[in-house]
Each structure stands twice: as C-alpha cells, then as structure tokens.
VEXFIBA-544006 format. One record per residue (C-alpha): residue in three letters; x, y, z. Coordinates in steps of 0.25 Angstrom, whole numbers, plus 5000, padded with zeros to 4 digits. Layout:
<nodes>
- Ala  X  Y  Z
...
</nodes>
This chain:
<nodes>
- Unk  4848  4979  5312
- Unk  4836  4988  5318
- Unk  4824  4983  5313
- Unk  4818  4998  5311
- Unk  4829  5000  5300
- Unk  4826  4990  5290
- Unk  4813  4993  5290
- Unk  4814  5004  5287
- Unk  4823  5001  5276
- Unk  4815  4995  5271
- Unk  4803  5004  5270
- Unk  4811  5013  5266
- Unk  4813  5006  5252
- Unk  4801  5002  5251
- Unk  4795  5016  5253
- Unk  4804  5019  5242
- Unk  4799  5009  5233
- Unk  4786  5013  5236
- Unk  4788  5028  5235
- Unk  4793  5024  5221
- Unk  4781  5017  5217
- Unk  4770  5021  5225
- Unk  4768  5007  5231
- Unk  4779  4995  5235
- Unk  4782  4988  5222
- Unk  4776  4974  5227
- Unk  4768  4969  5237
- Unk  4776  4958  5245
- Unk  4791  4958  5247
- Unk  4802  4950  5255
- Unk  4813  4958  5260
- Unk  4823  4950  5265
- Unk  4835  4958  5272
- Unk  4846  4950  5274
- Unk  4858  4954  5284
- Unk  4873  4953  5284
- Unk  4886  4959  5285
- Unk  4889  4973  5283
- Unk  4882  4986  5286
- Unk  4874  4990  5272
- Unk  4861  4986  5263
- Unk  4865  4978  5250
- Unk  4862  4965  5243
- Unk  4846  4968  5238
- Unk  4841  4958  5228
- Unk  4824  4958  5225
- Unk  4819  4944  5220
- Unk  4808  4944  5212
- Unk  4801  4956  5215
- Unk  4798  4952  5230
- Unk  4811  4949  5237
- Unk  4821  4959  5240
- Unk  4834  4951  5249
- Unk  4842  4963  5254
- Unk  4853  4964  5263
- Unk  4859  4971  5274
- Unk  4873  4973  5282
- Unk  4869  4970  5298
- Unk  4877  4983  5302
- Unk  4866  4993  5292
- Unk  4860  5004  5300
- Unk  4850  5011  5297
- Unk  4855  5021  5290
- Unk  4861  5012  5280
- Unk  4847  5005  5278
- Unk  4842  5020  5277
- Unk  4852  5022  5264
- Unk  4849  5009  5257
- Unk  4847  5009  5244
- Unk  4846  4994  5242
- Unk  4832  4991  5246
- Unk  4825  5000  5239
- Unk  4832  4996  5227
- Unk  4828  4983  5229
- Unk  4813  4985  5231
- Unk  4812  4992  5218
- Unk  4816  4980  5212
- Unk  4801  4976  5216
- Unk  4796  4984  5207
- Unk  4801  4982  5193
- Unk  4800  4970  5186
- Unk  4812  4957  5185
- Unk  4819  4959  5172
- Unk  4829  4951  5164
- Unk  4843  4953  5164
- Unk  4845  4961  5155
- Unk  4836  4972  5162
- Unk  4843  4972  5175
- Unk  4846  4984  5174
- Unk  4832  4990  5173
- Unk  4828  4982  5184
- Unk  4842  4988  5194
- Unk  4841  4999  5188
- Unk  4826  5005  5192
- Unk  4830  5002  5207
- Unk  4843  5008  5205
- Unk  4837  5020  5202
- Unk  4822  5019  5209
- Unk  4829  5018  5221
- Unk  4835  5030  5224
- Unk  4824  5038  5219
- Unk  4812  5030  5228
- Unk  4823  5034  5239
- Unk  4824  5048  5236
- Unk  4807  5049  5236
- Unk  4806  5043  5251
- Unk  4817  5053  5256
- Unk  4827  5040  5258
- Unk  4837  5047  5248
- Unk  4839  5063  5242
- Unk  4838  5066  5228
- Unk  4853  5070  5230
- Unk  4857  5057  5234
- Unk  4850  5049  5222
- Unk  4854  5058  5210
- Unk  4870  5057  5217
- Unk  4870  5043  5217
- Unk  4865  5042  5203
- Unk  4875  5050  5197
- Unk  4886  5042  5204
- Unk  4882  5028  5202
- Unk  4874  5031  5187
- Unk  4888  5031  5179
- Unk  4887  5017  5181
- Unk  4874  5017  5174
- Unk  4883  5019  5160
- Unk  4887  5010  5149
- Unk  4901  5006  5151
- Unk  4910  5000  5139
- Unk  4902  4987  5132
- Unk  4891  4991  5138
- Unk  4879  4986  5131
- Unk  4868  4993  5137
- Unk  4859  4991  5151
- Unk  4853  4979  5146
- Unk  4866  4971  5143
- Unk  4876  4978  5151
- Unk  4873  4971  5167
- Unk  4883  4978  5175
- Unk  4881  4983  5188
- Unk  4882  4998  5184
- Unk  4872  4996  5172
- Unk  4861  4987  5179
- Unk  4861  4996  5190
- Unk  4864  5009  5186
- Unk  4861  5010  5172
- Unk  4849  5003  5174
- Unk  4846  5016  5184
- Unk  4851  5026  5174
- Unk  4839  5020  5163
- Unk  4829  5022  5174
- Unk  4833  5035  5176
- Unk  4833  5039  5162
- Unk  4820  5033  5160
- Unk  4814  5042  5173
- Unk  4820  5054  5168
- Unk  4814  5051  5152
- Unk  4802  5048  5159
- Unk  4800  5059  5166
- Unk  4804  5068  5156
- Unk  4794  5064  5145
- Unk  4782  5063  5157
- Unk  4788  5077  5162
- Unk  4790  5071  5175
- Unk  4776  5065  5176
- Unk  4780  5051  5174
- Unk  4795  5044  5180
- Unk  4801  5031  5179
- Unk  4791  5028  5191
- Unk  4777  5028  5181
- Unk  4784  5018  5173
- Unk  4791  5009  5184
- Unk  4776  5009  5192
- Unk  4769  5006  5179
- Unk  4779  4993  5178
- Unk  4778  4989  5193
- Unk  4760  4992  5190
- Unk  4763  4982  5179
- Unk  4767  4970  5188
- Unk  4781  4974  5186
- Unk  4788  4973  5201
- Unk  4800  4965  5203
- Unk  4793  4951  5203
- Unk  4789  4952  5188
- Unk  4797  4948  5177
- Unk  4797  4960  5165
- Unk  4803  4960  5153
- Unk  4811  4976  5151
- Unk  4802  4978  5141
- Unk  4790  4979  5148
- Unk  4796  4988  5158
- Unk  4797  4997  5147
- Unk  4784  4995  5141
- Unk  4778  4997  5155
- Unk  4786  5009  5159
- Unk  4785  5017  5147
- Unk  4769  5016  5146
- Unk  4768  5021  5159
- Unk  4776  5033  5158
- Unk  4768  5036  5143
- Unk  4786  5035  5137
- Unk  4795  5026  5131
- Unk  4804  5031  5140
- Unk  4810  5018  5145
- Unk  4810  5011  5130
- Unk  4817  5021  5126
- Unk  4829  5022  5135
- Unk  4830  5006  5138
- Unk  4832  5006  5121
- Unk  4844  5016  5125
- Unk  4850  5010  5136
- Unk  4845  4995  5137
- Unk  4854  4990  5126
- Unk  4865  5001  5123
- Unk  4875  5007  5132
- Unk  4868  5020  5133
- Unk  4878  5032  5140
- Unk  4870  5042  5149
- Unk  4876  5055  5151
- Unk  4875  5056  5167
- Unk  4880  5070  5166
- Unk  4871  5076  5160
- Unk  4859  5067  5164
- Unk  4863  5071  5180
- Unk  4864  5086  5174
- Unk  4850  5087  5167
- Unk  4845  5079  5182
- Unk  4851  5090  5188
- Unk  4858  5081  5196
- Unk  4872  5088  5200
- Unk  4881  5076  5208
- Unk  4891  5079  5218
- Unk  4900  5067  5227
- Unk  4892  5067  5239
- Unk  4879  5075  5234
- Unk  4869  5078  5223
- Unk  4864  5093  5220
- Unk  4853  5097  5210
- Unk  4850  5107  5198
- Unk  4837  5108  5197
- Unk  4837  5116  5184
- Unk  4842  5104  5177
- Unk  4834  5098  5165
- Unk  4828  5087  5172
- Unk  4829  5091  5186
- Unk  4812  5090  5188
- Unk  4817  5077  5184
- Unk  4827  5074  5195
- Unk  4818  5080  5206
- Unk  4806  5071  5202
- Unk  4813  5058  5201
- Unk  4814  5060  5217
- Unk  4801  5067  5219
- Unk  4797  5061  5233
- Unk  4781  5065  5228
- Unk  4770  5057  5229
- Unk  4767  5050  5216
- Unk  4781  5056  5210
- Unk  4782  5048  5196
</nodes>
C-alpha cells in the first residue's frame, strides 16, 4: 500500500480531532495498523486512551482510506474518559456523532452527507419492545446510535439556551481540560457535573434523567423538520427557514473557534 496514502489518513483524522478540539486530545499515541484480507478499513479498538489497533484490507486504495470513517472515530475515543458498562453508550455514542461532524469542518464530508446518514441509521437510536432505557439496554443500535441521539440533543439544548454561543463542544473540552481523555477512569456523573458547569446549564442532567433509565421515544420527524433537515435516498437538501436551522448550520461551522 503507498505509503503517501495512509499518512495522510491519517492526518486526516487527526486534523479532525484536532479541528474539533483545538489541540490533539493527548500527547503520545501508538497507532498500530494492521494488514489483511479484503479491500476496506474496519476493526478499530483504542485501549486505555493511548493505543488505537486498527485494521486494513491490503487491496484499500486511496480513495477508500479518503472515506473512512473508522479512524477518526477511534481517535475521539482519546478524548473522553473510560466509563463503566453501563455508560457505554455515552462513550460510543459521542464519537459516533463527533465524528462526522469534525469531518464535515475539515471539508473531508458535506453537511449534506452527514445530516443523510443520520437520518437513515438514527431509527436505530429508538427504544425497541422491553427496552429499559440507554443505560440498561446494550444493544448495538442503543450504545451506538442512541448513544449519538442524546449527544445530539444535548448540543441542540445547549445551543438553544446559550443562543448558539456555547455547543456540546464547551462541555466535551471542559471534560478533556479536566483530565478527562481516554486514559482516565470517570464515573457518568462527573461527566455531567463537569459539562454542564461549563456550559452555565443542566442541560446534560436533565436529558440523561430522561433518557438514561427509561425508554424515551424521539420523534425523528419532527426533530429533522424543526433542523430543517429534508432526506432524500441518495441526497440531503435544506429549509433554512426551519426553527432551528442557525442551529443546523452551526453544528458544521468550519470557523475558527466555532463552539
């Protein structure tokens, strides 16, 4: 494989990442990249907040690495703390939805792209029969994808009661400022504590009393309509006239300093 291609792969994650947070979440870190069969990125696993193992089909061009996704959720994994079992899902969840977003900054995505793969895969976010809420509900559709729909919420409460001075971001810097990366051991409630100080809320209290321990149903529809978010199959459009479209817009801003 041409040398020239995985690095920048590479950097392209970690520009993201970096993008993101305004600095690289930690300062030492062993990438190991392991090689076999097939032709795509896929099995990423960071250990304790320094090690990401990652692996890639011998056949993968360049432009495959260009579209992967895999890395750059893995390297958020840096920056937010190890958390017990039950809080997996906060934990997936953040760079299930950071990712795309930190792409869309560094031009490695469009905004039409992201908000057209969250509206297909987000119905897996949704409580399903028996379903007894994020924290006791570990399936793969839950931990992942309604881990990212609580994050997502939270960024939209945020933003709304800051009017759009403070994001998901302030809190999720102020935890990493904290010591809080990916080699740290936090219990969920500090998370909370530390997130919501910073953004001057109770934003993330609030919702993870909703949404934690009971089977909360999210109306997509009208949550993609007041976004201004209009899906098609292969593309997404916009209504900027929608409620929270300034919303929408900011939540991609590629600005310096963009909260």
């Amino acid at each position: 494989m041409d040398r020239g291609a995985l690095d920048q792969w590479v950097n392209t994650a970690a520009n993201a990442v970096t993008a993101y947070f305004d600095r690289f979440p930690v300062k030492q870190l062993a990438l190991n990249i392991h090689f076999d069969a097939g032709d795509e990125v896929h099995d990423g696993v960071t250990t304790a907040g320094r090690r990401i193992d990652i692996h890639i089909g011998r056949n993968a061009t360049a432009a495959t690495l260009g579209k992967d996704w895999m890395l750059t959720h893995e390297m958020f994994h840096l920056a937010f703390p190890s958390l017990d079992e039950d809080h997996h899902w906060m934990e997936e969840g953040l760079s299930t939805y950071l990712e795309p977003i930190a792409r869309v900054r560094i031009g490695n995505l469009t905004a039409q792209q992201l908000w057209l793969e969250t509206v297909q895969g987000m119905p897996d976010a949704l409580p399903g029969p028996g379903d007894q809420g994020l924290n006791r509900t570990h399936t793969w559709g839950r931990t992942y994808w309604g881990g990212a729909l609580f994050w997502l919420l939270a960024d939209i409460g945020i933003r709304q009661q800051s009017h759009n001075q403070k994001s998901l971001g302030t809190a999720i810097r102020a935890v990493l400022d904290a010591g809080g990366d990916g080699s740290a051991d936090w219990p969920a409630s500090r998370i909370l504590f530390v997130g919501d100080r910073a953004t001057n809320t109770t934003v993330l209290r609030d919702l993870y009393a909703e949404m934690a321990l009971h089977p909360t149903a999210t109306d997509l529809a009208a949550l993609w309509k007041s976004l201004g978010v209009i899906p098609h199959r292969r593309r997404g459009t916009f209504d900027d006239t929608a409620p929270l479209a300034d919303i929408r817009k900011a939540i991609t801003a590629k600005t310096t300093g963009s909260p």
